[in-house]
C-alpha positions as CSV (number, residue, x, y, z in Angstrom):
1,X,119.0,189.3,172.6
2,X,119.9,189.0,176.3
3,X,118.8,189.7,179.7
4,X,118.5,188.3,183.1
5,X,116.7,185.7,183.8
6,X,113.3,185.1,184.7
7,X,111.6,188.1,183.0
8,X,108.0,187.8,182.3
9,X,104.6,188.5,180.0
10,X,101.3,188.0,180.7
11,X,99.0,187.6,177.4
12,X,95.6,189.2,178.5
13,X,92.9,189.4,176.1
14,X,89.1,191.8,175.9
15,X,87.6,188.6,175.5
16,X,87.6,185.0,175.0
17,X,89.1,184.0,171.7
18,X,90.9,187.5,171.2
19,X,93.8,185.4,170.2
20,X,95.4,184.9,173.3
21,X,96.9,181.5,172.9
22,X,98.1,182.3,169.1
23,X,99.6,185.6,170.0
24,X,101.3,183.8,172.9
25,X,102.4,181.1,170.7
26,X,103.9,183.3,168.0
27,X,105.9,185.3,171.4
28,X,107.2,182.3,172.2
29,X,108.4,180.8,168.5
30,X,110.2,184.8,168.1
31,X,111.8,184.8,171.5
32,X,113.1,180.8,170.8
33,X,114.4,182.1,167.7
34,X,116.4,184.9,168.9
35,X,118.1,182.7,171.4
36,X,115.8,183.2,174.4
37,X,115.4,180.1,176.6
38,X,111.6,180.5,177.1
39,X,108.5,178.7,178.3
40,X,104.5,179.9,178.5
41,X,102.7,179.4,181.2
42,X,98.7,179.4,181.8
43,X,97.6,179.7,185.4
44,X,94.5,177.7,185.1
45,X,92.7,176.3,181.5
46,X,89.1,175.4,181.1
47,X,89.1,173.0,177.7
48,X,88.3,169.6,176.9
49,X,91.3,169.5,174.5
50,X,94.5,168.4,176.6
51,X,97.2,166.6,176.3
52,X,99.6,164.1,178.5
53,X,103.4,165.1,179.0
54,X,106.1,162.5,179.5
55,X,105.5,162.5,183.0
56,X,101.9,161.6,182.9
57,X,100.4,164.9,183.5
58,X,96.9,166.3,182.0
59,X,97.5,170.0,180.6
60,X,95.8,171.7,178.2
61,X,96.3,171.0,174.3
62,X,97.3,174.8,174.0
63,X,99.9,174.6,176.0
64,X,101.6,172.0,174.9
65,X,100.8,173.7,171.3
66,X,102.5,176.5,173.0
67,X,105.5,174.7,174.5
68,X,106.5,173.2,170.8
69,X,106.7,176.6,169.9
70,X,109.0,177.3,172.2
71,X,110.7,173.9,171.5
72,X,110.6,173.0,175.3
73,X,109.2,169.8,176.3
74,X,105.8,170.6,177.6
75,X,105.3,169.9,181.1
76,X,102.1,170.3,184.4
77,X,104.0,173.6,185.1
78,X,102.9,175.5,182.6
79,X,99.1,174.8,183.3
80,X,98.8,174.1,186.9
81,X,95.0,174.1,187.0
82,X,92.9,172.7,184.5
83,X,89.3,172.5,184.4
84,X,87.4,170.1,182.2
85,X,84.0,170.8,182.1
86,X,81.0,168.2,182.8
87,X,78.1,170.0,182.8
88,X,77.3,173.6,182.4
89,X,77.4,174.1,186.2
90,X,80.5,171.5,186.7
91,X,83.9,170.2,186.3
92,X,86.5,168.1,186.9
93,X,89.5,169.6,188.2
94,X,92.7,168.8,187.5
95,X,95.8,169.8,189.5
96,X,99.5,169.2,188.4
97,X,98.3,167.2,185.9
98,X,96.2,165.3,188.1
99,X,92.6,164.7,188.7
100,X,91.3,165.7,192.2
101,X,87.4,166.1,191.6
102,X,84.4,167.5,190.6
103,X,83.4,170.9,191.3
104,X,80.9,173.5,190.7
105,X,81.6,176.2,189.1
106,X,79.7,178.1,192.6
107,X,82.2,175.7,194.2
108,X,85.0,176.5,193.0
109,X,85.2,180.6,192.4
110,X,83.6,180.8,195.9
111,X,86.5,179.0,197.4
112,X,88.6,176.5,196.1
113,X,90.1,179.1,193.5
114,X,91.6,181.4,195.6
115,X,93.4,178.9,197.7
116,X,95.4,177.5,194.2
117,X,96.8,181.0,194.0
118,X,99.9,179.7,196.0
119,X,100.2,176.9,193.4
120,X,100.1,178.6,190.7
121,X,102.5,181.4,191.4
122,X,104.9,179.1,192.6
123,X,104.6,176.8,189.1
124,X,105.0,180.3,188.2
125,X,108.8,181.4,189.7
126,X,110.1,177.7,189.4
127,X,109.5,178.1,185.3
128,X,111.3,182.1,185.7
129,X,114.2,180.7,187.5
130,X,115.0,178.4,185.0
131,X,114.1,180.1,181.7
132,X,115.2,183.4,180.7
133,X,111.5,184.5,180.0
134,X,108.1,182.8,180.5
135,X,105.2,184.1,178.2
136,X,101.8,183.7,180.4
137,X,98.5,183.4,178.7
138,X,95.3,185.0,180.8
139,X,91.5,183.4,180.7
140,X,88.8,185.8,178.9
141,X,88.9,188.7,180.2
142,X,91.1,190.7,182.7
143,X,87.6,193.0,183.5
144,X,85.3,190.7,185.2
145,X,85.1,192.2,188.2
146,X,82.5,189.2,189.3
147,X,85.6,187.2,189.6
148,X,88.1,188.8,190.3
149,X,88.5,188.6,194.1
150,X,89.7,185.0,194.0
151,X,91.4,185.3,190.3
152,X,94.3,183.4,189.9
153,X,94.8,183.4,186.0
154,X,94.8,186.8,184.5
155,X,95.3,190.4,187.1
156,X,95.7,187.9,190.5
157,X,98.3,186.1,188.7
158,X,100.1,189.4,187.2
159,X,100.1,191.5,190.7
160,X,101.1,188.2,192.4
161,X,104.4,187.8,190.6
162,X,104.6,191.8,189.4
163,X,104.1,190.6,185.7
164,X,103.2,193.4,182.6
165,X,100.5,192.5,180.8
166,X,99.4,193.0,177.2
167,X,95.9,192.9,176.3
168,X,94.8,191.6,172.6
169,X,91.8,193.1,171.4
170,X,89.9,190.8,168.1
171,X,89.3,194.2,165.7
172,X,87.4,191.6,163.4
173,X,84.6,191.4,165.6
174,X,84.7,195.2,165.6
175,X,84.4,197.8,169.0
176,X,88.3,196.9,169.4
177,X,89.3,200.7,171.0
178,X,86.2,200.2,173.2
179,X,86.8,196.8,174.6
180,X,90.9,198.4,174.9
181,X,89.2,201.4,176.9
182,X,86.8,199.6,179.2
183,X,89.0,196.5,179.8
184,X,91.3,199.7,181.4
185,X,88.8,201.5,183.1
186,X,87.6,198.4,184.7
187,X,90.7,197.7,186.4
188,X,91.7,198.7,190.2
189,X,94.8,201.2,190.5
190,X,96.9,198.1,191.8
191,X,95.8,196.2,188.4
192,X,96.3,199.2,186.0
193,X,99.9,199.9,187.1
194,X,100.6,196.4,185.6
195,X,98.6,197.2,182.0
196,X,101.2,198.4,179.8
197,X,99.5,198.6,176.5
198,X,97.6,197.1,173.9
199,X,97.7,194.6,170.5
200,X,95.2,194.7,167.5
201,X,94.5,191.1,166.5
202,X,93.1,189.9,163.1
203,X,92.9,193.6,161.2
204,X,92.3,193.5,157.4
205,X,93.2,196.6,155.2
206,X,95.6,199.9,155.2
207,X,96.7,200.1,159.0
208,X,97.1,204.1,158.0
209,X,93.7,204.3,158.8
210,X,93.9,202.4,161.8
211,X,96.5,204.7,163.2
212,X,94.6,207.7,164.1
213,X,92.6,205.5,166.5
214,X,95.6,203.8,168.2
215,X,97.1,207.7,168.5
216,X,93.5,208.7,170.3
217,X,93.5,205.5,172.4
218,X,97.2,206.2,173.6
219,X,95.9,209.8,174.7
220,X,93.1,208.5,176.3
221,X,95.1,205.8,178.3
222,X,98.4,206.5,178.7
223,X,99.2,203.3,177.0
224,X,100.6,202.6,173.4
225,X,99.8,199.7,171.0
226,X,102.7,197.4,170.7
227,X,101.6,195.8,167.1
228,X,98.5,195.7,164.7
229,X,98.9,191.9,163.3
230,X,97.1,191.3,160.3
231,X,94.2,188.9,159.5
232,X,95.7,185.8,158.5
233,X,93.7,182.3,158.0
234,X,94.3,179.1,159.8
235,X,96.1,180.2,162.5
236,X,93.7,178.4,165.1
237,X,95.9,175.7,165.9
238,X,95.1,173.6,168.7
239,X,92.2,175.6,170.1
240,X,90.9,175.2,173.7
241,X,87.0,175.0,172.8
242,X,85.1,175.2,169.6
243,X,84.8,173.2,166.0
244,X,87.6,174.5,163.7
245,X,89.6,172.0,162.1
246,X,92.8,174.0,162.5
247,X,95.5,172.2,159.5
248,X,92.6,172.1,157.5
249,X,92.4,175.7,157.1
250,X,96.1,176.4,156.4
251,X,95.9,173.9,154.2
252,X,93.2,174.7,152.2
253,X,94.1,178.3,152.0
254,X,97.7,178.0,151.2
255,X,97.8,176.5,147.6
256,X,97.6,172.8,148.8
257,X,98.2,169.9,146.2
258,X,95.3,168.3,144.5
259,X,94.7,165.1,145.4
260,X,97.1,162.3,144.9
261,X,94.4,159.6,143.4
262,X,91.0,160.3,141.1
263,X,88.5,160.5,144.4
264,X,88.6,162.9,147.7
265,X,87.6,161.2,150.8
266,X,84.8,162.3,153.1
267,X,85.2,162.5,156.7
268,X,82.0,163.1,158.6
269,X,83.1,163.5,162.8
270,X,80.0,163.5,164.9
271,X,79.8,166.6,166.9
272,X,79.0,165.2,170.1
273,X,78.2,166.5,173.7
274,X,81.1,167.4,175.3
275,X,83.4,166.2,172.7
276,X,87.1,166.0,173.7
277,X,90.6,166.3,172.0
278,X,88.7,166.8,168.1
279,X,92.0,167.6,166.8
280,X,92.5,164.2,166.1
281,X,91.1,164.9,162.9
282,X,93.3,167.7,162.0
283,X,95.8,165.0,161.2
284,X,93.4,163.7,158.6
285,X,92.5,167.2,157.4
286,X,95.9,168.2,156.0
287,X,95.9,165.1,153.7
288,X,95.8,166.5,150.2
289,X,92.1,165.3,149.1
290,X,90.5,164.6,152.4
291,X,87.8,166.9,153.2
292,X,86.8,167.0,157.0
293,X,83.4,168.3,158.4
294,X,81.5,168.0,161.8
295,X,78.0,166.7,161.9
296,X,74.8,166.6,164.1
297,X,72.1,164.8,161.5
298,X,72.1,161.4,160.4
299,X,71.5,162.2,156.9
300,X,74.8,163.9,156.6
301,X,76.5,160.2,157.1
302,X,75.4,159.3,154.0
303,X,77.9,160.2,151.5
304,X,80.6,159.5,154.2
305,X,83.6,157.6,153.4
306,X,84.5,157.7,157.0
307,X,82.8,158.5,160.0
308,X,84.8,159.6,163.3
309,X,83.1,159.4,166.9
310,X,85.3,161.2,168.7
311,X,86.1,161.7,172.3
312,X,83.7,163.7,174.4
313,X,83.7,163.8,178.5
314,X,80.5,162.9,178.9
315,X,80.4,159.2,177.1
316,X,76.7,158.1,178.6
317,X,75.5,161.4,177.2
318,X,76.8,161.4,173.9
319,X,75.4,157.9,173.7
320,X,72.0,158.9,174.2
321,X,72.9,162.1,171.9
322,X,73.3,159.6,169.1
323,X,70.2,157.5,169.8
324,X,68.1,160.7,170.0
325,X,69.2,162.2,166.3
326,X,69.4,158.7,164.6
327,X,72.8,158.7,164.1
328,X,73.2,155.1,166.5
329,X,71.4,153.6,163.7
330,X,72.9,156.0,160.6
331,X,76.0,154.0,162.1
332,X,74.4,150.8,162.4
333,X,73.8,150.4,159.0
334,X,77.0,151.6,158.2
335,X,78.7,148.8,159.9
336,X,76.5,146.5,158.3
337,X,77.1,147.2,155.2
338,X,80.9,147.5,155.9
339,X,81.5,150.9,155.9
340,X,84.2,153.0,157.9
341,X,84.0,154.1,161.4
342,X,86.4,155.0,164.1
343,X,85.9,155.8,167.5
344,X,88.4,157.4,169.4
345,X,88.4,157.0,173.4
346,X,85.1,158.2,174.5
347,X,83.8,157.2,170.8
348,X,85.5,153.9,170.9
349,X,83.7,153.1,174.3
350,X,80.5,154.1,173.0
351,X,80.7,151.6,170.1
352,X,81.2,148.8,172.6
353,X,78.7,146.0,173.8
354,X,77.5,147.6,177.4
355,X,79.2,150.5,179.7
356,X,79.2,150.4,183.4
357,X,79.4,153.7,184.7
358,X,79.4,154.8,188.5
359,X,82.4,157.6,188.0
360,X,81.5,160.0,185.0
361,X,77.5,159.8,184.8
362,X,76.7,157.7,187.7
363,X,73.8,155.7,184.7
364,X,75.1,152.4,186.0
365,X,75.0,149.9,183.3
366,X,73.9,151.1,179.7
367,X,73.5,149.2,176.3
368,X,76.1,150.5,174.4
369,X,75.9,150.2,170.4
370,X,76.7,146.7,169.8
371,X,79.0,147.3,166.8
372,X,82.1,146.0,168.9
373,X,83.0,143.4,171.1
374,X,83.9,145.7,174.1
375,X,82.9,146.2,177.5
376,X,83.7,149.1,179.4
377,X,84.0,149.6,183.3
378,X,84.5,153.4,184.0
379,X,87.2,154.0,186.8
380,X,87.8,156.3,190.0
381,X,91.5,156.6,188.7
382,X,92.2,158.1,185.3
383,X,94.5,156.8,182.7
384,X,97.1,159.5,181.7
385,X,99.3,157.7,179.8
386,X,101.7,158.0,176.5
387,X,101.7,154.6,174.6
388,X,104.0,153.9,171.9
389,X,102.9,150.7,169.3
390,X,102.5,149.5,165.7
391,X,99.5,149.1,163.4
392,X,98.8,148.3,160.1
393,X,102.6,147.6,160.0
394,X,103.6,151.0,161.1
395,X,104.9,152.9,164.2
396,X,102.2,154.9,166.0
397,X,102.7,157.1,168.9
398,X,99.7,158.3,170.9
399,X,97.8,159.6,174.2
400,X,95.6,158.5,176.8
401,X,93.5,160.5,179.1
402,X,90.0,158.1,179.9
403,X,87.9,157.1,183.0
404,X,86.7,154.2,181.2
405,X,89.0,150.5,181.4
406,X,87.9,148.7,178.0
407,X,87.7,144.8,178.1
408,X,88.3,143.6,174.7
409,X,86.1,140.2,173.9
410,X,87.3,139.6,170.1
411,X,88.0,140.8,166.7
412,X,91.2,142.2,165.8
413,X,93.6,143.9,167.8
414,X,93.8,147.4,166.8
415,X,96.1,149.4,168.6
416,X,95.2,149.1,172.9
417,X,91.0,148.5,171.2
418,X,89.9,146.2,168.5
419,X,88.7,146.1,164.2
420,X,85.6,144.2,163.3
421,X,85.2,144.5,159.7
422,X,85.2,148.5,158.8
423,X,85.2,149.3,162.2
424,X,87.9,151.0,164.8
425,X,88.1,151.7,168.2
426,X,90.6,153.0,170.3
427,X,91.3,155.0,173.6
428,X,94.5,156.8,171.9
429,X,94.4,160.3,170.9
430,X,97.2,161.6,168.8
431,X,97.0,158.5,166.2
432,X,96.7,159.4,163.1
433,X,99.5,162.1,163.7
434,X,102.1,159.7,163.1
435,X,102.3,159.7,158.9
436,X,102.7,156.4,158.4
437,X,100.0,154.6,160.0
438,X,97.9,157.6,158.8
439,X,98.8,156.9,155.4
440,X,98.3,153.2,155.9
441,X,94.6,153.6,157.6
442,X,93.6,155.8,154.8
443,X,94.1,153.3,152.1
444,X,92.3,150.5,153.9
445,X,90.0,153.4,154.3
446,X,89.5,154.0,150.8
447,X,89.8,150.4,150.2
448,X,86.3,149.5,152.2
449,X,84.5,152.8,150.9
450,X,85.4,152.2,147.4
451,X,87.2,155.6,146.5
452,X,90.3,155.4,144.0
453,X,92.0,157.9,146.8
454,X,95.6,157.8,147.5
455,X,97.2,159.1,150.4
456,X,100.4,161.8,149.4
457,X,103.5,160.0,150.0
458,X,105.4,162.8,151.6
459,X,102.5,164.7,153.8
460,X,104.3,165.3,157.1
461,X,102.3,166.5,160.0
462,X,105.0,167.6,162.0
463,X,106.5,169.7,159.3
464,X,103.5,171.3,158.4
465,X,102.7,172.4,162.5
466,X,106.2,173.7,162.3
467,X,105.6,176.0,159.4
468,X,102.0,177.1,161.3
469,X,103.8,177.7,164.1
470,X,107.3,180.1,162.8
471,X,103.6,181.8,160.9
472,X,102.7,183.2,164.2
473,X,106.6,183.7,165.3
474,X,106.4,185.4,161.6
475,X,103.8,188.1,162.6
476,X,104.9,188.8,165.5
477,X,108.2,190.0,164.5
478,X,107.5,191.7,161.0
479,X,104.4,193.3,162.8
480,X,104.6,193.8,166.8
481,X,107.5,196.6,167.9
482,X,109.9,193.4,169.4
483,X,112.2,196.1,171.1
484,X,109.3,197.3,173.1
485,X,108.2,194.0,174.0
486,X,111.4,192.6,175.1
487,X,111.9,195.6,177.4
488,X,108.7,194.8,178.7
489,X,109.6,190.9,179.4
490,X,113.0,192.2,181.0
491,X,112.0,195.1,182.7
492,X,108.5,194.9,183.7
493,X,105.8,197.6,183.3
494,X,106.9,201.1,182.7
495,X,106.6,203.1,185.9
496,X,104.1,205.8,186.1
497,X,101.1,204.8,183.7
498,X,98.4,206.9,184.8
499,X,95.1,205.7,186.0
500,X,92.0,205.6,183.9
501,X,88.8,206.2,185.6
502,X,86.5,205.0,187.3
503,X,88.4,201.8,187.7
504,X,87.1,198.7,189.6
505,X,83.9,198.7,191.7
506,X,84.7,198.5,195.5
């Protein structure tokens, strides 16, 4: 497969979690296996999953996700705006990979968005005129016309640099050849010339029946269907929002080993306000005989081996969260009685002695829980950082993305944070991805909680996001029409693609 450089896709979908960043993973895994030098690209991400490059940037987890699929080094081009939310009105904004304030959301759409279009498209070309394609991933939907005057993410960003776009419509939700039609109709002219067809996410069942349908749709539009992809679980890997435990479904659905010792461990992770980076725990997930679930009552710590607080943006608030349901003390006791906890980041400050906070929540000083010998000072500047370190007498490998500067008083040193007794705390993310020292923290792990678990010699996390990852490169070429596609990176939209009424409002 060859071509000129610098062709383009943009991955549009009828709605959020249509499988945008999946299907525009799996483009990128089949492009990088044909030989195509390739790269996504997301205009501007709202998630409180990210990651930090090699150069210090803050992008979005699913574009780094996205970038290993492509086996490109992930880097602040490919998300050049990236919105972390604070509140329901509010976020912070990050640019480049760099924080420059909070916004909101009235704030931003009514001004400050339009003015990043520049950015963006120029991110845009410098990725085109160094890879041979660049796969671009919109936000929700292309259709609302509330925002679209100052859109720079799905249609601005696709007339700006005369990119074709592909919708993806989730038929599991059902009303797929509707949400296909009026994503269409909703479009102005100048959009719709750019809409070159359609792909059927997640369908279960004989596609002859489906066929009839795409046929009609097609008449109706103008537009064809360039693949039905089956349902397939455990594809969400490294999602921008929500509470899947993304290994942990492949896993568990694809025939995985028992468990290596005579007990499973239980992993409770409390589901915190505006909790941050929670795949953490998908390294823990697809250990054979760990069994990983998210919680919000204090009872459900109980039969816990280990409990996980995990990042969240807002660390005052998720503090008070805890108090409020009784888990503060559910963890409490567990600490007394020398039971396993981690905190990670946000979780790991929380667990300190007091937090001084004029940034984030502007509380001032608040009690924090006492169970370790930490004080936290929250920071204008944020640390984006990518430490490298042993623990437990293993390599680890991690990331830092936190407001809050921890001062560690005692116990034992535990990565940048501190141990005392059964409990953890640490500001790096990405941890317990490195198999070793997640093999080694498991067994003390099971040691404290009492379980005869032991951790599978051989588990590799890597390996396994690899396999997840040539899944979606999989579908997309046993079940999308590639040779369409490609033309459609290469060559752009076809001309002529009639317009479907009554388009956008004026």
């Amino acid at each position: 497969m060859t071509g000129r450089r610098g062709g383009g896709l943009l991955v549009a979908g009828t709605t959020s979690d249509a499988g945008k960043s999946v299907v525009t993973a799996g483009i990128c895994r089949w492009l990088v296996r044909q030989g195509v030098k390739v790269a996504p690209f997301k205009g501007q991400n709202m998630s409180l999953n990210s990651f930090v490059t090699r150069e210090g940037a803050e992008i979005g987890r699913a574009q780094a996700m996205q970038a290993q699929a492509a086996r490109v080094e992930p880097s602040a081009l490919m998300n050049p705006v990236l919105l972390k939310p604070g509140s329901d009105r509010s976020s912070q904004v990050v640019l480049m990979g760099k924080p420059v304030g909070e916004m909101s959301a009235r704030g931003y759409h009514g001004s400050r968005q339009a003015s990043l279009l520049d950015t963006v498209v120029g991110c845009l070309e410098e990725l085109r005129g160094s890879h041979d394609a660049v796969i671009c991933e919109g936000a929700g939907s292309p259709a609302e016309i509330n925002l679209r005057r100052t859109d720079i993410v799905n249609m601005g960003i696709a007339r700006a640099a005369r990119l074709p776009v592909l919708v993806v419509g989730d038929i599991d939700r059902g009303g797929v050849f509707a949400s296909f039609f009026g994503t269409t109709a909703l479009l102005a002219p100048e959009d719709q010339e750019l809409l070159a067809g359609y792909l059927v996410n997640k369908f279960r069942g004989d596609v002859s029946l489906l066929e009839p349908g795409l046929d009609m749709l097609k008449s109706l539009t103008g537009r064809p269907t360039y693949g039905v992809l089956p349902f397939q679980h455990g594809l969400g890997i490294d999602e921008e929002d929500g509470l899947r435990v993304s290994l942990r479904g492949t896993v568990r659905e694809s025939d995985a080993p028992p468990p290596v010792g005579e007990d499973v461990l239980r992993v409770a992770v409390c589901a915190v306000p505006l909790m941050s980076n929670f795949t953490d725990v998908d390294a823990l997930a697809a250990e054979p005989g760990v069994v990983v679930r998210f919680v919000d009552r204090a009872e459900e710590l109980v039969d816990a081996d280990l409990v996980v607080v995990p990042g969240t943006r807002g660390t005052v608030k998720a503090l008070a969260w805890l108090r409020e349901r009784g888990l503060a003390d559910a963890l409490a006791r567990r600490a007394a009685e020398g039971r396993p906890v981690l905190g990670i980041c946000g979780g790991f400050q929380l667990l300190g002695e007091r937090i001084e906070d004029e940034v984030e929540s502007r509380a001032g000083v608040v009690d924090g829980l006492g169970l370790l010998p930490v004080r936290v000072r929250f920071a204008v500047e944020k640390t984006l950082a990518r430490p490298v370190g042993a623990a437990l007498g293993e390599p680890v490998e991690g990331y830092e993305i936190h407001h809050g500067v921890a001062e560690v008083l005692g116990g034992e040193s535990f990565l940048d944070g501190c141990r005392v007794g059964a409990v953890w705390g640490t500001h790096w993310h990405g941890s317990l991805e490195s198999d070793g020292f997640r093999r080694a923290f498991l067994r003390e792990v099971a040691r404290d909680a009492g379980r005869r678990f032991v951790p599978a010699p051989d588990t590799s996390f890597e390996a396994l996001r690899e396999e997840q990852l040539d899944r979606l490169g999989d579908l997309v070429e046993r079940y999308a029409d590639t040779d369409a596609l490609w033309r459609l990176i290469e060559e752009g939209a076809p001309a002529g693609l009639p317009f479907v009424p009554p388009g956008a409002p004026s």
